[in-house]
N, C-alpha and C positions, 0 to 999 in steps of 0.2 A: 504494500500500500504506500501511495503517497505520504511524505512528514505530515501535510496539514490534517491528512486523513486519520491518520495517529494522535495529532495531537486533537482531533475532535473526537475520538472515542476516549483518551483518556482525559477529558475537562468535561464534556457535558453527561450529567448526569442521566440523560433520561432515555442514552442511547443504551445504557445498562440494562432497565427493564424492556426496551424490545427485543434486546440480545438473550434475557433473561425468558421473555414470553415465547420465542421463537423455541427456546433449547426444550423448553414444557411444552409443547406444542410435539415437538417432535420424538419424545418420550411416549407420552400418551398418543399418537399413529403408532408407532411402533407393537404397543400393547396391544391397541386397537385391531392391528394387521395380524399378528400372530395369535390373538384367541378369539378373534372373530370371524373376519377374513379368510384365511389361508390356515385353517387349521390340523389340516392334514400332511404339514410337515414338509409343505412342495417345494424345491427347492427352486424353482421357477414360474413365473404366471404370464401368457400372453397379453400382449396392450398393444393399441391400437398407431403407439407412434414411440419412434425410437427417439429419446431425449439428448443423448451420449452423441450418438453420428449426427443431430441437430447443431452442439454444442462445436464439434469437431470441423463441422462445414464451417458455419461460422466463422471461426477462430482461422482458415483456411485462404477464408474471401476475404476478409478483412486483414488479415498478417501479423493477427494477435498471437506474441511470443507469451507461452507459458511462464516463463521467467522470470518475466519483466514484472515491478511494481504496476499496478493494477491505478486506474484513471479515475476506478466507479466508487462510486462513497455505499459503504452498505447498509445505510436505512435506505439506498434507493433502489437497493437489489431485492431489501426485504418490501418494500411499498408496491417495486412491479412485481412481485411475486403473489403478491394481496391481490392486488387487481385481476394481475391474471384468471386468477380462480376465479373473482367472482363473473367474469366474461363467460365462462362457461357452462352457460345456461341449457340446461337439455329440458326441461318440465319450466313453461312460462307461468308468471302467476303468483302472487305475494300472501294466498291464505294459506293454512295449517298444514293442510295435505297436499299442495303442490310443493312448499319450502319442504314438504319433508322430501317428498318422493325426489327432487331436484339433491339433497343434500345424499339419499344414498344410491341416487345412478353414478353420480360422479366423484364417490367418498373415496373410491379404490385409485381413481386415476391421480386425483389430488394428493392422496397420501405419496403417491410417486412421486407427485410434479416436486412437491415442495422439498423429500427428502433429497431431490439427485439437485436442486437449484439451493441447496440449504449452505450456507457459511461454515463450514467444514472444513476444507482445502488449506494448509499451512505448511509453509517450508519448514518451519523448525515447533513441536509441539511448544505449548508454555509450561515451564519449570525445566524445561528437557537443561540436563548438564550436559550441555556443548562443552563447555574443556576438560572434561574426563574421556566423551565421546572422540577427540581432538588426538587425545593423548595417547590413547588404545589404536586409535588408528595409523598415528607414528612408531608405537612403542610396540605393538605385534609386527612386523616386518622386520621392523630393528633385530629384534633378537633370534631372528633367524639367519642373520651375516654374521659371516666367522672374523672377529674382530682384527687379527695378526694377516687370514693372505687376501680381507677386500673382498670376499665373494663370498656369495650366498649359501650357506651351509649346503653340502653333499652336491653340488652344481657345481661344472665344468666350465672351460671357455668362458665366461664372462670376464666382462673388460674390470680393467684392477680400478678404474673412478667411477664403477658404477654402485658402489657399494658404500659405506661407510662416511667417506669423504666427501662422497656429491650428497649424500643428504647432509651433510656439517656446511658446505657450498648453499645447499638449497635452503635451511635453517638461518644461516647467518647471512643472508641476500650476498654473497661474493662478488663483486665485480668481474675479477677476473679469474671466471674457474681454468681447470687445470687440462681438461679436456674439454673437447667442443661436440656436440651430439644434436643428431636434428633427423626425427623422424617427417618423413611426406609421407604422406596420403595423396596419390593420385587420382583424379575423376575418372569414371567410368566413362567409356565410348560413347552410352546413349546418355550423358549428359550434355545440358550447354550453357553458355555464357549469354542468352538473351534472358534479362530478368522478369520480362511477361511470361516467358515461357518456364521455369522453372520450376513455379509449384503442378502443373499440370504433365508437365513431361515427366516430374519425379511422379504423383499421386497413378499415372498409368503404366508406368515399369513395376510400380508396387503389387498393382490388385492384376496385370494382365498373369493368366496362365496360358498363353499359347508357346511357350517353351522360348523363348530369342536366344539366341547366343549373342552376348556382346561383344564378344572378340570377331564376328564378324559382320558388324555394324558399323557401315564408313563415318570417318570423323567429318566428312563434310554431306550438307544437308541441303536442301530446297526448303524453304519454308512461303509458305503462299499463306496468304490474308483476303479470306473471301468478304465479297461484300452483302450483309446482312439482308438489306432491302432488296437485290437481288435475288436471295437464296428464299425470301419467304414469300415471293412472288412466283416463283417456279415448282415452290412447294417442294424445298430438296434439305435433307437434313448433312449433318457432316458423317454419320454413318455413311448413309448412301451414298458417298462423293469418296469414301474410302472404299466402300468396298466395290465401286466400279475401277478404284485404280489398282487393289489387289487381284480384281479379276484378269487386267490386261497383262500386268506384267508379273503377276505368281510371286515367285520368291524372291525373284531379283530383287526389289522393291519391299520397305516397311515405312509402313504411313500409321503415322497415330496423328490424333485430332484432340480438341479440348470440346468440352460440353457447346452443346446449341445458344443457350443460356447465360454464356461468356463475352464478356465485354467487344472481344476482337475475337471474329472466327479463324482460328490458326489450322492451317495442313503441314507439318514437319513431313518432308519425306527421304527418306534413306536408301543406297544402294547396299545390297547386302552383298559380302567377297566371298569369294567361293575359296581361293586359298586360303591354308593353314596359315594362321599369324605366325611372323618371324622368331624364330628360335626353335620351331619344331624341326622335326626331321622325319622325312618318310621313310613310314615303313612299311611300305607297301611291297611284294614280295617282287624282284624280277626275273622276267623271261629266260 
């Protein structure tokens, strides 16, 4: 959270009892759900909308980093979470027996809504001992290096300043350590460098299962930008505009696309190599 956001939960006092009504609130669901509801122990229940892959899109389209201190003040997480519910009107009608029948068609879905959008989520709990936590996490590794030859009890080949001295280096901020070390991480062939295209080019390497080999996906692409008012005057979606171009050219070719739905219609298209990437060796048998 924001400093100011902190400093207005801990000065006003009256954010305490909605923090306070909220945590009673979701106690009593809780009881509610397990001796009334769901009493046969299920360990799962169907509903009619996923909240989690709601929360996830979101977070997706918009470029919200888990991370990061958070913008939104939370009486206004808990206010539009109030509201919400009462939007949810299934039985119209303000006498006895509609308020009731209204309160239990949608008593199962509400106890959901409000438990997965509930103020829960915390980097560190409160009272948690972070520097014993801190300490344990330096001090179990440590005693596992053999203090005299620099390396990691019963383990071979390792370098003699990876041991003991680069964490007294890394402990004491050093200037000038004594060896220099730099791991890369290189991108993957079907990534790229245009940042429109990033979260979708990443989000359809993830869910596709049609098997790609990356090692035979050229590093250089076609990328086409259809134009929208065309595409919905013709009545063509970006499926259909891929799968006439997998049809033509089969394998040679890999086209992925971003949703309909998408600010800019993008076609990524790729030739795929038919030889083995460099450093193999054939062994294929000869004549």
């Amino acid at each position: 959270m924001l400093p100011k956001v902190v400093e207005d939960l801990k000065s006003i006092r009256e954010i305490y009892s909605v923090f306070d009504a909220e945590v009673q609130k979701l106690k009593a669901d809780r009881h509610q759900f397990g001796t009334e509801i769901v009493i046969a122990g299920d360990h799962s229940w169907p509903l009619p909308i996923n909240i989690q892959r709601l929360i996830l899109n979101a977070q997706k389209i918009f470029k919200i980093d888990f991370w990061t201190p958070s913008d939104m003040h939370p009486m206004e997480i808990v206010e539009a979470v109030d509201k919400l519910q009462e939007r949810l009107k299934v039985v119209p009608g303000n006498d006895y027996l509609n308020m009731t029948v209204q309160k239990y068609a949608t008593l199962f879905f509400n106890i959901f809504l409000y438990s997965a959008l509930a103020s829960k989520k915390f980097l560190v709990a409160p009272g948690e001992i972070i520097g014993c936590v801190a300490a344990q996490t330096i001090g179990e590794p440590v005693t596992q290096m053999t203090l005299n030859t620099f390396n990691y009890a019963g383990v071979s080949a390792k370098n003699v300043m990876l041991g003991v001295p680069r964490l007294r280096e890394i402990i004491n901020v050093t200037k000038k350590i004594k060896t220099f070390s730099l791991s890369v991480y290189l991108k993957l062939g079907m990534s790229t460098l245009i940042g429109e295209d990033i979260e979708f080019v990443k989000s359809y390497y993830e869910m596709t299962d049609e098997g790609i080999d990356p090692d035979k996906i050229s590093s250089w692409l076609l990328r086409i930008e259809l134009n929208r008012e065309m595409m919905v005057d013709m009545k063509l979606s970006m499926a259909d505009i891929a799968e006439k171009i997998n049809l033509e050219f089969g394998d040679d070719l890999t086209c992925i696309f971003n949703d309909d739905n998408a600010e800019k219609l993008i076609l990524q298209i790729r030739i795929m190599n038919d030889e083995a990437p460099k450093g193999e060796l054939d062994e294929s048998p000869e004549d």
